[in-house]
C-alpha positions in Angstrom: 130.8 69.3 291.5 134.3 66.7 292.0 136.1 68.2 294.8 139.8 68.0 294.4 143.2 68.4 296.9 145.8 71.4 295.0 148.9 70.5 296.1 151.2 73.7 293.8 155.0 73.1 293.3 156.7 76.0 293.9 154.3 78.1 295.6 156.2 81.0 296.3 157.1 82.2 292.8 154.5 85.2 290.7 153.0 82.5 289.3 152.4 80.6 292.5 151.3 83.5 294.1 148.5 83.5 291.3 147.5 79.8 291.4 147.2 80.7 295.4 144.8 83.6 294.6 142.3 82.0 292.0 142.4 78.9 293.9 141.6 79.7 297.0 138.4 80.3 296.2 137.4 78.0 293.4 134.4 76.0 294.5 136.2 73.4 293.5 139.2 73.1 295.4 139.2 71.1 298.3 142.1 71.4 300.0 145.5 73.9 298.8 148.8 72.9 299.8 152.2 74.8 298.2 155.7 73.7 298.5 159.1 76.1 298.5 161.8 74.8 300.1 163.6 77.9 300.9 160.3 79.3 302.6 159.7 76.2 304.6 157.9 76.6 307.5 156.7 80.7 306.5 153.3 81.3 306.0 151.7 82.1 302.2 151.3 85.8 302.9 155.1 86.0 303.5 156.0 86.3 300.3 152.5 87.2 298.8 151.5 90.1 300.9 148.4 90.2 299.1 147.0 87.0 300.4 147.3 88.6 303.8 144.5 87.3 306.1 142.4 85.9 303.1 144.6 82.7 302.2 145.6 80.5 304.8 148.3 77.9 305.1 152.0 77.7 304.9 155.0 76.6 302.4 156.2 73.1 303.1 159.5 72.2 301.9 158.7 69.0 300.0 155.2 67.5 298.8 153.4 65.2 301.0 152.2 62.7 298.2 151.0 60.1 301.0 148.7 62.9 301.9 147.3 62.9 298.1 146.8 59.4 298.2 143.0 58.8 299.9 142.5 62.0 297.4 139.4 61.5 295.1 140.8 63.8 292.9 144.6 64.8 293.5 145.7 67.5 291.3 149.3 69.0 291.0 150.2 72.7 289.6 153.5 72.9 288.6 155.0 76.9 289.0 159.0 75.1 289.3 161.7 77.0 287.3 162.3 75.8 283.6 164.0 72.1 284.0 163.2 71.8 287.1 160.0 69.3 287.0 161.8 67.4 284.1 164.5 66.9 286.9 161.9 65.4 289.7 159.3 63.9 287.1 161.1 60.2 287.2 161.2 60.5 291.2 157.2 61.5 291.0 156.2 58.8 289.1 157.8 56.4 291.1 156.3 57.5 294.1 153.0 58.2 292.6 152.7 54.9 291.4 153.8 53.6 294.3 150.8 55.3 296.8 148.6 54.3 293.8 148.3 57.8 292.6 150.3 57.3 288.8 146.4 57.0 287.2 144.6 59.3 289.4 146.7 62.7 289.6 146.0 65.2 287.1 149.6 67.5 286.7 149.7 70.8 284.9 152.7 71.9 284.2 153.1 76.5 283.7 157.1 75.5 282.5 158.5 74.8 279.4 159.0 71.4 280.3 156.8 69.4 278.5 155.1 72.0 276.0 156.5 70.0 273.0 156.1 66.6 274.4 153.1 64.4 272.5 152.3 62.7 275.6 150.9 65.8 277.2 148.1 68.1 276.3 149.1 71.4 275.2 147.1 73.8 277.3 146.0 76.5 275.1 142.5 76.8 276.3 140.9 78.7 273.3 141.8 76.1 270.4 140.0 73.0 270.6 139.1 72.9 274.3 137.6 69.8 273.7 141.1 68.8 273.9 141.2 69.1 277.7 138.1 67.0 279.3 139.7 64.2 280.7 143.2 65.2 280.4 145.3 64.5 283.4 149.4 65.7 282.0 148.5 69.1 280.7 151.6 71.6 279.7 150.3 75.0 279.8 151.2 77.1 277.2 153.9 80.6 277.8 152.7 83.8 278.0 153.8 85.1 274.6 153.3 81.7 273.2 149.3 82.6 274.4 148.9 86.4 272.8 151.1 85.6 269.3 148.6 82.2 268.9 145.2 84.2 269.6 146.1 86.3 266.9 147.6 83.9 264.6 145.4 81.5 265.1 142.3 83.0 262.8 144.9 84.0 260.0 145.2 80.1 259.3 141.9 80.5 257.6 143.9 82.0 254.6 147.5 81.5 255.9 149.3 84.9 254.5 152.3 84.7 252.9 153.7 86.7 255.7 153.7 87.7 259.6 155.5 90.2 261.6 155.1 90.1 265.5 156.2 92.7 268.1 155.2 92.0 271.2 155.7 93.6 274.5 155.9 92.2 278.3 156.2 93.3 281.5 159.1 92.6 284.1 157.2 90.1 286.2 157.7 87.5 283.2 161.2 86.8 284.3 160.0 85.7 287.9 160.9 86.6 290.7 164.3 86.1 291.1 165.7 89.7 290.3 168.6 90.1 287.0 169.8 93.2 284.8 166.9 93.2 282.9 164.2 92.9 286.0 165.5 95.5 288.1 163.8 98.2 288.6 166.1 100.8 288.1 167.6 99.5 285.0 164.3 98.8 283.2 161.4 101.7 284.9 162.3 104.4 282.2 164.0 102.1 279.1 162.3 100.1 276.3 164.0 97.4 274.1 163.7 94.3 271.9 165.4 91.0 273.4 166.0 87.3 271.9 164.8 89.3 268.4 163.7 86.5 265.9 165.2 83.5 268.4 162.2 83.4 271.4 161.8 79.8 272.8 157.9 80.6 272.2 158.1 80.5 269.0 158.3 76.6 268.4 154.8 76.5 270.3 153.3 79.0 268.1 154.6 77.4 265.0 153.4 73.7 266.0 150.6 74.8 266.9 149.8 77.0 263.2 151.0 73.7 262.0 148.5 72.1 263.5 145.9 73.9 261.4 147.8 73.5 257.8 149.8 76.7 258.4 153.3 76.7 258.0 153.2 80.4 259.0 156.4 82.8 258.1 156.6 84.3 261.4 159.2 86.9 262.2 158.9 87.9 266.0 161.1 90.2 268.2 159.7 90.4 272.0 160.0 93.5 273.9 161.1 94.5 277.4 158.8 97.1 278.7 158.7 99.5 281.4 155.6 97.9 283.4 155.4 94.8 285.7 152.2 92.8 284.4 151.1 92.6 281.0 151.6 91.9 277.6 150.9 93.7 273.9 151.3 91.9 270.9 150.5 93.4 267.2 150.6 91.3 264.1 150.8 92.8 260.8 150.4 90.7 257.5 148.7 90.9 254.1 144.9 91.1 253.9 142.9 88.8 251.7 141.7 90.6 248.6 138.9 93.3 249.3 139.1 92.6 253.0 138.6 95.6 255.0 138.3 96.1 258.9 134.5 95.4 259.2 135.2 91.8 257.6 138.4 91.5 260.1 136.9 92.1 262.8 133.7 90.0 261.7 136.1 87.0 261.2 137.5 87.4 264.6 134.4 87.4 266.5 133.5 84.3 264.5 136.4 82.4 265.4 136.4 83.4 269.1 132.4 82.9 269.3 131.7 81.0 272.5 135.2 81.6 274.4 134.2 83.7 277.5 137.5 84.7 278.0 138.9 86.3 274.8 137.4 89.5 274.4 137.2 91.6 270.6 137.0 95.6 271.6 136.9 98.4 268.9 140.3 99.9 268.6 143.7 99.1 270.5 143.0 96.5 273.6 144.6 98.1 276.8 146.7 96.0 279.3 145.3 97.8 282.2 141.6 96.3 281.2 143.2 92.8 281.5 145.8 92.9 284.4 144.5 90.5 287.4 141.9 88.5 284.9 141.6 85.4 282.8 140.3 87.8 279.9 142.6 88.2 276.6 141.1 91.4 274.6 141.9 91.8 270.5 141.2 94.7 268.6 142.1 94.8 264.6 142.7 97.2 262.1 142.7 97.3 258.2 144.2 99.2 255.5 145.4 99.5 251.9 145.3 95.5 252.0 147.5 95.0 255.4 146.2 94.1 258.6 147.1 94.6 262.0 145.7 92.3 264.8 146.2 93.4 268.8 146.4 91.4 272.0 146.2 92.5 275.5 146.5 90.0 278.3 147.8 89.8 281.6 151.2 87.6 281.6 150.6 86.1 285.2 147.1 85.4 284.3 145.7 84.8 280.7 149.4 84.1 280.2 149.7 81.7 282.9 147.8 81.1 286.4 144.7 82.2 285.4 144.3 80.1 281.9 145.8 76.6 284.0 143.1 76.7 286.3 141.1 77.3 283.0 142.8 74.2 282.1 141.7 72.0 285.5 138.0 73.4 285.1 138.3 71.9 281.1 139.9 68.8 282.0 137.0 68.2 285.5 134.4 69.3 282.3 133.3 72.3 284.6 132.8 75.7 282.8 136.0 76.8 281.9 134.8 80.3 283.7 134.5 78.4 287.2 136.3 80.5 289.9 137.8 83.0 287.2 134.8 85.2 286.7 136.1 88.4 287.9 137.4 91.6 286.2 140.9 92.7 287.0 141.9 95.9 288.8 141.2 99.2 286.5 143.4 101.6 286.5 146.8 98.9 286.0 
């Protein structure tokens, strides 16, 4: 198994904080470095209480690329604020190719950055993952970008003429950084729809339907709920002609046959099955010709941390379940 040095771009973030968790302990992974400039100096557990006495080192306040360079295999996890890697990616590449690293490093990216650029990889794992051996600029997809394309994805197959998505997340998908609609007090006993029909998601989703000969009709309005990890999406649409639940479901285990990680349940998914995992769970239902499809998944993992280390194991052609393997925390 290639052994690779993590170096993770701002470490100290939720999504940070993930990467730190899976990675620590992928057989894998080398050596783990994680920058944060205004936690220069602290150790990881100072702002990631969790990792407490299980995940050593400390933030440094800029990457050390010269210490990447005798690196077999330098890898980069990008967990930067939106804009902020576009910002430093001319400086990086000058420097990279400088200490002969420009070829060699493999960079995934958790922003928004470079999710619509051609020159990298889009990340989501569970469409053509052949896509990712090899790939060394990988932009991993968004969270609600991930839960509305694992159940649109498998409507392509007769592209209805109509889709309506509600989907629900948790507070820890604005980061960490606390606003109005994060803290606590102002969202622990509320519920209500944000950025209705306008989410930046939705020009991944739609590329990505695209991709498949779908230009899907999709009206989605995202939801603030009262809980911290997690997301719920349901899709409703028009059935195929003497479709019923049996055949949806059928279809759906077809499509996802193979992918370890995306799980079809009888019923309503839960998020508390998912939260702290790589696993995405789908349950459908069928009725008087409309369907309804259902994803759980855990925002900071499926959503993000836990499907771009999916990414690195796909793109080092290791099993995408390599270091992920685990079940989340049951109860929430």
């Amino acid at each position: 198994m290639s052994k690779v040095d993590v170096v993770i771009l701002g470490a100290s973030g939720y999504g940070g904080g993930e990467l730190l968790r899976w990675l620590a302990n992928h057989p894998a992974v080398k050596s783990l470095r994680g920058t944060a400039r205004t936690h220069a100096g602290k150790p990881f557990h100072a702002q990631h209480p969790n990792l407490r006495g299980l995940v050593d080192g400390a933030f440094e306040a800029a990457p050390d690329w010269a210490a990447l360079a005798d690196s077999a295999f330098p890898v980069v996890f990008s967990a930067l604020p939106h804009g902020e890697l576009a910002k430093l990616w001319p400086e990086c590449q000058t420097e990279w190719a400088r200490l002969g690293l420009a070829g060699r490093i493999t960079v995934i990216d958790l922003s928004t950055d470079f999710r619509l650029d051609p020159a990298w990889v889009y990340g989501l794992v569970d469409w053509k993952p052949e896509r990712m051996k090899g790939a060394t600029r990988i932009a991993n997809p968004g969270c609600f970008a991930t839960a509305l394309q694992l159940a649109l994805l498998p409507l392509a197959a007769w592209k209805p003429a109509f889709v309506a998505v509600t989907a629900a997340t948790g507070s820890s998908g604005s980061g960490a950084a606390p606003s109005d609609t994060t803290h606590h007090p102002t969202r622990a006993t509320d519920f209500r729809a944000y950025k209705m029909l306008s989410h930046q998601h939705e020009a991944e989703v739609l590329r990505t339907l695209a991709a498949e000969g779908w230009e899907a009709p999709l009206s989605f309005v995202p939801q603030s709920a009262p809980m911290v990890r997690g997301i719920f999406a349901t899709a409703q649409f028009p059935l195929p002609a003497g479709m019923d639940a049996a055949a949806l479901k059928a279809h759906f285990e077809a499509f996802y046959r193979g992918r370890f990680f995306v799980r079809i349940v009888d019923g309503s998914p839960r998020v508390a099955a998912t939260t702290g995992s790589a696993f995405a769970d789908i349950g459908v239902a069928a009725r008087h010709g409309h369907g309804a499809v259902m994803v759980a998944l855990d925002n900071l993992g499926k959503g993000m941390a836990a499907q771009a280390v999916q990414n690195l194991n796909l793109a080092l052609g290791l099993p995408e379940w390599t270091g992920l393997k685990m079940a989340g925390g049951y109860p929430g």
